[in-house]
C-alpha positions as CSV (number, residue, x, y, z in Angstrom):
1,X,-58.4,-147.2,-58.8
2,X,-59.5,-148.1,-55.8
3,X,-60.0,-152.5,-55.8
4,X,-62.7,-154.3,-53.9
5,X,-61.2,-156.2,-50.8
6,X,-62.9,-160.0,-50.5
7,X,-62.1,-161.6,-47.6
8,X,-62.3,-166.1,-48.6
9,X,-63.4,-168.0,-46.0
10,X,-62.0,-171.4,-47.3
11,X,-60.8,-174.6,-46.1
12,X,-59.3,-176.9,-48.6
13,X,-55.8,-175.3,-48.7
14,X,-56.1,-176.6,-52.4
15,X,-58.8,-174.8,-53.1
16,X,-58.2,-171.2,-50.9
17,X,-54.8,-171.1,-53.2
18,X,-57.0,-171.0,-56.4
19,X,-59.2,-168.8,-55.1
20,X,-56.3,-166.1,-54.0
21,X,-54.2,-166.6,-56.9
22,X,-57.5,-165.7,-59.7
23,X,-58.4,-163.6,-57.7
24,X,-55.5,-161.1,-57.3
25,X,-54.3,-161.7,-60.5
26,X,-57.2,-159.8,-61.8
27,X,-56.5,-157.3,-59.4
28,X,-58.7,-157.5,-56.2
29,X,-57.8,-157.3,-53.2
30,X,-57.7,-160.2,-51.0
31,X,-57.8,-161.3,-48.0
32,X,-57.2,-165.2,-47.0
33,X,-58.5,-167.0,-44.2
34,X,-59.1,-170.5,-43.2
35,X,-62.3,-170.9,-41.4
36,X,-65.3,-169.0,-40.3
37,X,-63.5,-168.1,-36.9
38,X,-60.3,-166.3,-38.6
39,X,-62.4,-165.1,-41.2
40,X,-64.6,-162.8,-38.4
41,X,-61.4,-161.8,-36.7
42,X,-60.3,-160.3,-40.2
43,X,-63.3,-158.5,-40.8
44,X,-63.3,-156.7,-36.9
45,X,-59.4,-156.0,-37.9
46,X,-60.5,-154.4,-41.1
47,X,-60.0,-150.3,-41.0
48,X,-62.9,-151.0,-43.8
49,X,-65.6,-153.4,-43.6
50,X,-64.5,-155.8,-46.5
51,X,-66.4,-155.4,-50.0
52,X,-67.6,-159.6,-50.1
53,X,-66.9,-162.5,-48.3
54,X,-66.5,-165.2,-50.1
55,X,-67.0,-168.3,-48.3
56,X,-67.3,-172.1,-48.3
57,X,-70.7,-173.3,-47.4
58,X,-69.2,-176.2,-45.0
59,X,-66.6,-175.6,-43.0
60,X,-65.3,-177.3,-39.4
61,X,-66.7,-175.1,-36.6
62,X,-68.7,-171.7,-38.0
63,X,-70.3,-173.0,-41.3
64,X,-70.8,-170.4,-44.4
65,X,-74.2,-169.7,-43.7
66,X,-73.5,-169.5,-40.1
67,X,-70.2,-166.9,-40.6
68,X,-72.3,-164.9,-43.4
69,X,-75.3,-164.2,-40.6
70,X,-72.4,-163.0,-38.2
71,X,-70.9,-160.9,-41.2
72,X,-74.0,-159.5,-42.2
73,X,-75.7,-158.5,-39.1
74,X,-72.3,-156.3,-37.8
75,X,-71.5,-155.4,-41.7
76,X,-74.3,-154.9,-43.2
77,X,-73.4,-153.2,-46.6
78,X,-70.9,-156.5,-47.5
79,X,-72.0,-158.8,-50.2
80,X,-71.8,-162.3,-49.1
81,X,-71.1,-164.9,-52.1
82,X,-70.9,-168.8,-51.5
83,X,-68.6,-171.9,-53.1
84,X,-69.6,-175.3,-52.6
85,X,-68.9,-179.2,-53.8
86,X,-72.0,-179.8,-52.6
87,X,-74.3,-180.0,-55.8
88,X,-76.3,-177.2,-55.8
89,X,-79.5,-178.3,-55.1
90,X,-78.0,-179.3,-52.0
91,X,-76.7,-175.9,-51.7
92,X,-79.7,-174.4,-52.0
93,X,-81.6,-176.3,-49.3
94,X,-78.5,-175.2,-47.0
95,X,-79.0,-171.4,-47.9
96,X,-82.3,-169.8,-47.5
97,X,-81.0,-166.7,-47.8
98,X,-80.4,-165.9,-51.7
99,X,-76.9,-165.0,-52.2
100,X,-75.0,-166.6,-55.3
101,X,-73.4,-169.8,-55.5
102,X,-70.6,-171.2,-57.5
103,X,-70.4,-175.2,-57.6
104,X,-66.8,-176.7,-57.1
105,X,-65.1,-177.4,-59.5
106,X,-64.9,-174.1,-61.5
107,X,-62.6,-172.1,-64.1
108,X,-60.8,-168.8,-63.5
109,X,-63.2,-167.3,-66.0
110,X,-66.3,-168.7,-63.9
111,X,-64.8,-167.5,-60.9
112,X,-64.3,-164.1,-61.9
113,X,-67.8,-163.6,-63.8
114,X,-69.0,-165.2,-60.4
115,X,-67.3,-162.6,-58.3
116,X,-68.2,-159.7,-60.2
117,X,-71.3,-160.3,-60.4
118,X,-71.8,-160.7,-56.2
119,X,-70.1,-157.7,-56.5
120,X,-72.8,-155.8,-58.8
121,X,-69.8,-154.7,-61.1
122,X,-72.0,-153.5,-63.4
123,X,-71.8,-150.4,-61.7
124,X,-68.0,-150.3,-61.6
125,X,-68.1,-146.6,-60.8
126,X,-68.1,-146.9,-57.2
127,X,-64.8,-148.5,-57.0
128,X,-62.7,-145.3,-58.8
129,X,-61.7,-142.3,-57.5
130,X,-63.2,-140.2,-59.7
């Protein structure tokens, strides 16, 4: 079975460890990355263009929104999901653009119902080798 790859854009160590750890334990693949800067330079070394990025919405340098425009506009099939403390009306004033976003704090179970469904899923069939 072939596993989505996210690549987390994240910069609360705390937090990016959560993130990786839910993440691959329910088998996706992931890639880690600490700011919107390293998080470009993993998607240009990717032989694929990553499935999501997953990304804070602030961040020192290249902000979320900022990093997701870059992402989106030289990958444009990748799903871009956002996590924020910021409460999400906040959020949503920051983002014009419509992608999900999950509020800090949150469970592994809201986490992975989060991620699945930026990742559509529901149509799991894409991601087999059937």
């Amino acid at each position: 079975m072939i596993q989505p790859l996210i690549v987390i854009a994240e910069d609360d160590d705390a937090v990016r460890s959560v993130l990786v750890r839910s993440l691959t334990r329910e088998g996706f693949a992931v890639v880690e990355t600490f700011d919107g800067s390293e998080a470009l330079r993993a998607f240009e070394g990717s032989e694929d263009p990553p499935d999501l990025l997953l990304t804070d919405v602030a961040m020192p340098g290249l902000s979320g929104p900022d990093l997701a425009a870059k992402v989106e506009a030289a990958w444009p099939g990748t799903r871009v999901a956002y996590i924020t403390a910021y409460p999400f009306e906040h959020a949503v004033k920051v983002m014009t653009s419509g992608h999900p976003v999950l509020s800090k704090p949150f469970t592994h179970e809201e986490l992975i119902r989060f991620v699945r469904a930026a990742l559509d899923l529901s149509s799991a069939s894409q991601w087999t080798d059937d």
